[in-house]
C-alpha positions as CSV (number, residue, x, y, z in Angstrom):
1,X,20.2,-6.1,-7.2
2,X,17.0,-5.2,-9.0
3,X,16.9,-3.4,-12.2
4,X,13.7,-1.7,-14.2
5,X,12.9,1.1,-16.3
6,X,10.8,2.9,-13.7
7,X,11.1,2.4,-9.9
8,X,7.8,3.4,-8.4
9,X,7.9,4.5,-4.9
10,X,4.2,3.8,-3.2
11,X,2.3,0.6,-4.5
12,X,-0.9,2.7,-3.8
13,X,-3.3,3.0,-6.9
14,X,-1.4,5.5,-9.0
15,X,1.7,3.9,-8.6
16,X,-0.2,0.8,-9.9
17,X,-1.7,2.5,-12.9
18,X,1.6,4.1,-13.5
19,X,2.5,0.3,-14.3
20,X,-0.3,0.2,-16.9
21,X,0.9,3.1,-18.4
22,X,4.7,1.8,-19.0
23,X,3.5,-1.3,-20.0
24,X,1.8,0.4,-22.6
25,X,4.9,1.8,-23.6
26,X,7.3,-1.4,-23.5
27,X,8.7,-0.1,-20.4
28,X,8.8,-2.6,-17.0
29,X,8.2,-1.1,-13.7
30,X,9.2,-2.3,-9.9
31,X,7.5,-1.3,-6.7
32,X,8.5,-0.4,-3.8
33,X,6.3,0.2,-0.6
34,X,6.2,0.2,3.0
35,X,3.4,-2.1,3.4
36,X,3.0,-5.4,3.4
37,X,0.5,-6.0,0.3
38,X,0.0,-3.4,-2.1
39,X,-2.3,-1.2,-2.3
40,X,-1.7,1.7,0.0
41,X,-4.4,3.8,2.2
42,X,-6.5,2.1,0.4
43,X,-5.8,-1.5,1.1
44,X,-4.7,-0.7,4.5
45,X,-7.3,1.7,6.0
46,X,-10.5,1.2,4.3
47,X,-10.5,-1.6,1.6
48,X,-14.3,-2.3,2.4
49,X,-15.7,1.8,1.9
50,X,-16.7,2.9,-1.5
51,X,-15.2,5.7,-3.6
52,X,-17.9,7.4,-6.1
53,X,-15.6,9.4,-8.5
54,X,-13.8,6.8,-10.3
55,X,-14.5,7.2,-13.9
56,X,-17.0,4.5,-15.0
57,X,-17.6,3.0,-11.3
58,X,-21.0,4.9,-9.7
59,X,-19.8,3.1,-6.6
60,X,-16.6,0.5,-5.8
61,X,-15.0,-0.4,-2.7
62,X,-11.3,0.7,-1.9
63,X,-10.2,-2.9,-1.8
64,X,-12.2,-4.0,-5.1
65,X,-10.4,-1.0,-7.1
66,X,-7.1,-2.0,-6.1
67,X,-8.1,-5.6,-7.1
68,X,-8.9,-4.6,-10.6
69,X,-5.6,-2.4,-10.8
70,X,-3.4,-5.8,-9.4
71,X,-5.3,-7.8,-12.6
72,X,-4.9,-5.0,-14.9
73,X,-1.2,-4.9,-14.2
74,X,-0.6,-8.1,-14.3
75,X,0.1,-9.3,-18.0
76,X,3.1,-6.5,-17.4
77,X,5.3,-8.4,-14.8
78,X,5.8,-5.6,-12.4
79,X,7.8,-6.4,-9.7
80,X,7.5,-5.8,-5.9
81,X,9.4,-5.3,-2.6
82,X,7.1,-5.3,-0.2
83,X,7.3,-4.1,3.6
84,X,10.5,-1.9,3.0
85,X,10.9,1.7,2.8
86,X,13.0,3.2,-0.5
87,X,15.8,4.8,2.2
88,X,18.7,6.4,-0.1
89,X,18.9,7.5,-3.5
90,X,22.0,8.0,-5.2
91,X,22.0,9.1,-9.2
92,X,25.0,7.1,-10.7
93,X,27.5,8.3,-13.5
94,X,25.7,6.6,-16.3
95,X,22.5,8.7,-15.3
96,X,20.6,6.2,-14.0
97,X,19.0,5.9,-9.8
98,X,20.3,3.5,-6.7
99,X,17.9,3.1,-4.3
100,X,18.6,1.3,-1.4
101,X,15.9,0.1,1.3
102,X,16.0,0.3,4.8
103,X,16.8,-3.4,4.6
104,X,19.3,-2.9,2.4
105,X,17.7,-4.4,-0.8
106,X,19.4,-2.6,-3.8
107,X,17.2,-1.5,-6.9
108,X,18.5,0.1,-10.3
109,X,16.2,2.1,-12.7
110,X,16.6,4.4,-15.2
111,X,14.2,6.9,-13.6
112,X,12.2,6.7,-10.4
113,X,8.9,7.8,-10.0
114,X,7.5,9.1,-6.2
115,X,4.0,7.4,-5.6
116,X,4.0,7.2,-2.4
117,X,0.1,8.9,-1.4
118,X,1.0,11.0,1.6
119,X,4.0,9.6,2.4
120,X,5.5,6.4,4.1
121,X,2.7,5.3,6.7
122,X,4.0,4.7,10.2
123,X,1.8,2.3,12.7
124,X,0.4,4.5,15.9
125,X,1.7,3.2,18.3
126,X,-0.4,2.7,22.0
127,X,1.5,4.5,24.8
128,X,3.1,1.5,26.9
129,X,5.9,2.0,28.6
130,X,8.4,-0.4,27.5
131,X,6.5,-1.7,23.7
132,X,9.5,-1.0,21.8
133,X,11.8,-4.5,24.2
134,X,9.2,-6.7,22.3
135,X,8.9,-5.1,18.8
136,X,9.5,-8.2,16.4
137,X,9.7,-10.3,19.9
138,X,5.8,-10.4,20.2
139,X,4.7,-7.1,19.5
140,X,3.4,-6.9,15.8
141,X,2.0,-3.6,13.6
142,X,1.1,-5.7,10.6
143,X,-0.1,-9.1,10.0
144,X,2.8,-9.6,7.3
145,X,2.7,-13.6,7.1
146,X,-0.7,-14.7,9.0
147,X,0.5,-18.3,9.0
148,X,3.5,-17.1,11.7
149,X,0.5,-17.0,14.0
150,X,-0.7,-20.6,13.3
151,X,-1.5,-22.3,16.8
152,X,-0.4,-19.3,18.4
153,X,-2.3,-17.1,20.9
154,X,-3.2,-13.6,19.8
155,X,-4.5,-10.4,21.1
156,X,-5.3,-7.6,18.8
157,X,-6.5,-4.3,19.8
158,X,-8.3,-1.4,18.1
159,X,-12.2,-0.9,17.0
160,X,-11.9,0.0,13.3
161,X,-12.2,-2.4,9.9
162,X,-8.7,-3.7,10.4
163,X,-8.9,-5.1,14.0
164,X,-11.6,-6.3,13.0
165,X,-11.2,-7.9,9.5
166,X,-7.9,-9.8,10.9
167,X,-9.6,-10.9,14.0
168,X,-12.2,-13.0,12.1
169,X,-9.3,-13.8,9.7
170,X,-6.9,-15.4,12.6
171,X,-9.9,-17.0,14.0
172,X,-9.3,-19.6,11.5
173,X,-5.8,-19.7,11.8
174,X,-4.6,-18.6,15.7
175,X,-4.9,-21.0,18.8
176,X,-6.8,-18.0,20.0
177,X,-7.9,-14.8,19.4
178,X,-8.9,-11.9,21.8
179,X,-10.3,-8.4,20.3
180,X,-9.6,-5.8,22.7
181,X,-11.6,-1.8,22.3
182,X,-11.8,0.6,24.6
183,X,-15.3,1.1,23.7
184,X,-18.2,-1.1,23.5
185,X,-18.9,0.0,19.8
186,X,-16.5,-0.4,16.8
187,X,-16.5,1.3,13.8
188,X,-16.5,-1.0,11.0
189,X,-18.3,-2.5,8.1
190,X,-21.6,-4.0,9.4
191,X,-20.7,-7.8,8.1
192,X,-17.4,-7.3,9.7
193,X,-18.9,-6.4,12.9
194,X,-21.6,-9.0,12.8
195,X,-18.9,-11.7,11.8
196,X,-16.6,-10.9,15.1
197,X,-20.3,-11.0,17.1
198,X,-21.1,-14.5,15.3
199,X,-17.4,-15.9,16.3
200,X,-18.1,-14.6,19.9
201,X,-20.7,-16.5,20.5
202,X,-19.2,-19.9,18.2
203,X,-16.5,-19.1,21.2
204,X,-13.8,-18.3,18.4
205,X,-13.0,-14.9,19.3
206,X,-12.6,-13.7,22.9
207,X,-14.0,-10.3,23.3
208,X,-12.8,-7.9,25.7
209,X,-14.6,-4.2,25.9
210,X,-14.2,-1.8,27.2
211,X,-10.7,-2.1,28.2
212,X,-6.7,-1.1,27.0
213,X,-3.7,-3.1,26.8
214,X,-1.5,-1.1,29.7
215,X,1.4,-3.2,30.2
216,X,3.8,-6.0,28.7
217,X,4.9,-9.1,30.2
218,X,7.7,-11.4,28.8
219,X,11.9,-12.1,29.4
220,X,13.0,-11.0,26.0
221,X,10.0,-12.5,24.3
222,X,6.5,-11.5,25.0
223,X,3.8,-13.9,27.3
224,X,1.6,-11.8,28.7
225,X,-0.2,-8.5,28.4
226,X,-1.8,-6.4,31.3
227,X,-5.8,-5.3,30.5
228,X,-7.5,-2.7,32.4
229,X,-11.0,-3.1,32.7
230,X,-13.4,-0.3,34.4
231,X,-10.9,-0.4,37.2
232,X,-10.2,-3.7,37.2
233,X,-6.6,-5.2,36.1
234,X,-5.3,-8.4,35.3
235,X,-3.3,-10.4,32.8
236,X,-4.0,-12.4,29.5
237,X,-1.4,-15.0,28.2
238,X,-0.2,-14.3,24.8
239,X,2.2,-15.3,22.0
240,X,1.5,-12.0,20.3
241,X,-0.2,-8.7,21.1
242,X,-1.0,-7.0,17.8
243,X,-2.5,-3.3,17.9
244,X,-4.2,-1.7,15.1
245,X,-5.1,1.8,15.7
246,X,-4.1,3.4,12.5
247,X,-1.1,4.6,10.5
248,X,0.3,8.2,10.3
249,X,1.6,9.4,6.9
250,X,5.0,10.8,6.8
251,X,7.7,11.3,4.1
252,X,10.4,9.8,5.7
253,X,13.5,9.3,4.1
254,X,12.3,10.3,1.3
255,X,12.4,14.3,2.5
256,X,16.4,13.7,2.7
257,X,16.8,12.8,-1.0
258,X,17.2,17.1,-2.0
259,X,14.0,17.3,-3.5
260,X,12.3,20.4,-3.2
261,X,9.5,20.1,-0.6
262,X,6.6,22.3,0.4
263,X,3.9,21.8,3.2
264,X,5.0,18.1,3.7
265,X,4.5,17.5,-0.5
266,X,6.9,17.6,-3.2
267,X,6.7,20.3,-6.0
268,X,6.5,19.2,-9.9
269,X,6.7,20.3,-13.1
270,X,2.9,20.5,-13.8
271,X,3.2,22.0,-16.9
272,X,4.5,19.2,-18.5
273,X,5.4,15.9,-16.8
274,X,5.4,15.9,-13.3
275,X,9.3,16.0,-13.2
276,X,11.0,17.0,-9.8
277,X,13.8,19.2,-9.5
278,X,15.9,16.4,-9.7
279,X,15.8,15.2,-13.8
280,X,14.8,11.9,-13.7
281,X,12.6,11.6,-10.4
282,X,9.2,12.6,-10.6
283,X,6.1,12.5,-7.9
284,X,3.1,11.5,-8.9
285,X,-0.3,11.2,-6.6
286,X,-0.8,12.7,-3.7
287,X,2.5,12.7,-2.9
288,X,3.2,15.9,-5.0
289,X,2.2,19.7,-5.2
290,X,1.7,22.2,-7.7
291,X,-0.6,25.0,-8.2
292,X,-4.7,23.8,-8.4
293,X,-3.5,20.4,-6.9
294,X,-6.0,17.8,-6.2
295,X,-5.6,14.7,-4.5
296,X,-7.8,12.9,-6.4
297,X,-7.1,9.0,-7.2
298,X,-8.4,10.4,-11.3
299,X,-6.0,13.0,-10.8
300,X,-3.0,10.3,-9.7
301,X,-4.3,7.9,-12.5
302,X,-3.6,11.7,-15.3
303,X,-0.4,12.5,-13.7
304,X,1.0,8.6,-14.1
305,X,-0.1,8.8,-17.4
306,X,2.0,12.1,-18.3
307,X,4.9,10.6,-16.5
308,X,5.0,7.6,-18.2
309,X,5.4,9.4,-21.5
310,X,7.8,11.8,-20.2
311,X,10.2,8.8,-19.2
312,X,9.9,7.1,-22.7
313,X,10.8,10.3,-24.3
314,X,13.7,10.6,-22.3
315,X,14.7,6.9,-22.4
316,X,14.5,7.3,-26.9
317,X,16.1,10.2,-27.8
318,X,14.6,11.7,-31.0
319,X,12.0,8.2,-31.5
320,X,8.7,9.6,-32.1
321,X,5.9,7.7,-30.4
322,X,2.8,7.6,-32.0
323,X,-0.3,7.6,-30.1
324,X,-2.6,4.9,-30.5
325,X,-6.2,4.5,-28.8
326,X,-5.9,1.0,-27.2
327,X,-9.4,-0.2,-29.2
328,X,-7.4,-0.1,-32.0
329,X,-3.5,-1.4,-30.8
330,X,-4.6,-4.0,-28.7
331,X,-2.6,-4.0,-25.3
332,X,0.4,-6.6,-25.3
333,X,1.8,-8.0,-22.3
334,X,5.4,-8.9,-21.1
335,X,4.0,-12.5,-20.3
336,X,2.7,-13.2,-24.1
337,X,-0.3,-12.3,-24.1
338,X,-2.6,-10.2,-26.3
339,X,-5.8,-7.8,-25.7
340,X,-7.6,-6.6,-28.6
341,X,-11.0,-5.7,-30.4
342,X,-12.8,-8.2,-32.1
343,X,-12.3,-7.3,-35.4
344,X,-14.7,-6.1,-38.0
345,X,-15.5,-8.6,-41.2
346,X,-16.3,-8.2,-44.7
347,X,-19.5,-10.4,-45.5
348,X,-22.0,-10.6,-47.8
349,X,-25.4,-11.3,-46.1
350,X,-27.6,-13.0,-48.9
């Protein structure tokens, strides 16, 4: 079992902030998320395309931000569970929150705090018959461990920055990789796209276009996948077939925990910390809805904040925490170390 202070539910970039925030506040977080690196929409859809309304950055990629939130975070310890979905949550006699995964991992905390963007992302899934006999037997959605397909041959499908960033990336790892697109063009970053070209030609990367995967082949574990090819069909010999077209946000689970839900989002207390109408659990991100909403990652990164303090006033009853401008406290961390100002001197200059 894993116990915190504050379970955060979405390891997308407010729920990563939200861990700065505690930190601040001698408070130690865990994550949960779906995915299998953290991160969120972010991470997962378009790590390489820049945002232009983050405070202080005219211009950084999705991928860098959430690189500078994972070192920002890190002298606080936070803990993850990664590729599992937060599935039950019970609120115990002693106040505190159960959650229980889908695999059945058991987390404690003494409040829990919803992070999850716009909800648990499911992969789209391509319309073939019988894809769901090889799920787990061949049939991937995310490259979780990239090592399982060491020496192994691989076909992934799809035409956008993640078909194409983990074909280059299993070039180097895979027996063999084919790209599959049902279009000639892919819509990616321009290195990415010129990388898979370059691999082409070094005879790295197998390129099929345009064409669809329309059929599986395998006794219980896949070997084969059926390609159709402006009219043409025939089969490919695989060890895995690995589409990427996407993820589709949904709540999940989470929409059977009694919270109160409107238009897909959960409704807060946005008067004063972002609370639920379950004491305890609050929704931070995009996750949540109150009047004026934005889903703004600046918004997410305000609303963590506000949370944060909420929770440490609930957790120290009638302690009064003084607010202190990090120039002047320093920030320490749970691992020992210390971040602070150079300090001003007293010196006579002759």
């Amino acid at each position: 079992m894993i116990s915190t202070d504050i379970l955060i539910i979405g390891a997308g970039p407010t729920g990563l902030f939200a861990v700065f925030e505690a930190g601040l506040l001698k408070m130690k977080c865990h994550i949960i998320d779906a995915l299998p690196q953290p991160g969120g929409q972010l991470t997962e859809l378009y790590p390489k395309k820049p945002i232009f309304d983050i405070p202080g950055y005219p211009s950084i990629n999705a991928g860098e931000l959430i690189d500078n939130l994972m070192e920002q975070i890190k002298q606080f310890q936070p803990g993850f569970t990664l590729a599992e979905t937060a599935q039950t949550l019970t609120k115990l006699e002693d106040g505190t929150f159960e959650v229980v995964t889908n695999k059945g991992t058991v987390h404690r905390a003494k409040a829990v705090a919803i992070a999850g963007g716009l909800g648990t992302f499911e992969p789209r899934k391509p319309t073939i018959e019988n894809i769901g006999d090889y799920e787990e037997n061949g049939v991937e959605y995310f490259v979780k461990e990239p090592e399982n397909f060491r020496g192994k041959k691989v076909v992934i499908a799809g035409g956008g920055d993640s078909a194409l960033d983990w074909s280059i990336f299993l070039a180097n790892v895979a027996d063999e990789v084919t790209l599959i697109h049902r279009r000639n063009e892919f819509r990616g970053a321009l290195d990415s796209v010129e990388k898979v070209q370059e691999l082409k030609n070094q005879g790295k990367i197998n390129l099929i276009t345009p064409a669809e995967v329309t059929g599986l082949k395998g006794e219980g574990k896949l070997t084969a996948i059926t390609v159709e090819k402006e009219g043409e069909t025939f089969d490919v010999e695989t060890d895995y077939f690995i589409p990427l077209f996407g993820l589709t946000p949904k709540l999940g689970d989470i929409a059977n925990w009694g919270l109160e839900i409107e238009k897909n989002a959960i409704v807060v207390n946005n008067a004063l910390d972002y609370q639920t109408n379950i004491p305890g659990v609050y929704a931070i991100g995009d996750v949540n809805t109150y009047p004026g909403k934005l889903k703004l990652i600046l918004c997410g990164f305000h609303e963590a904040t506000l949370m944060c303090q909420s929770v440490y006033n609930m957790l120290n009853p009638g302690k009064k925490y003084v607010l202190k401008y990090t120039t002047v406290s320093g920030v320490d961390g749970f691992d020992g170390s210390r971040k602070e100002a150079e300090k001003a001197v007293v010196m006579k200059i002759d």
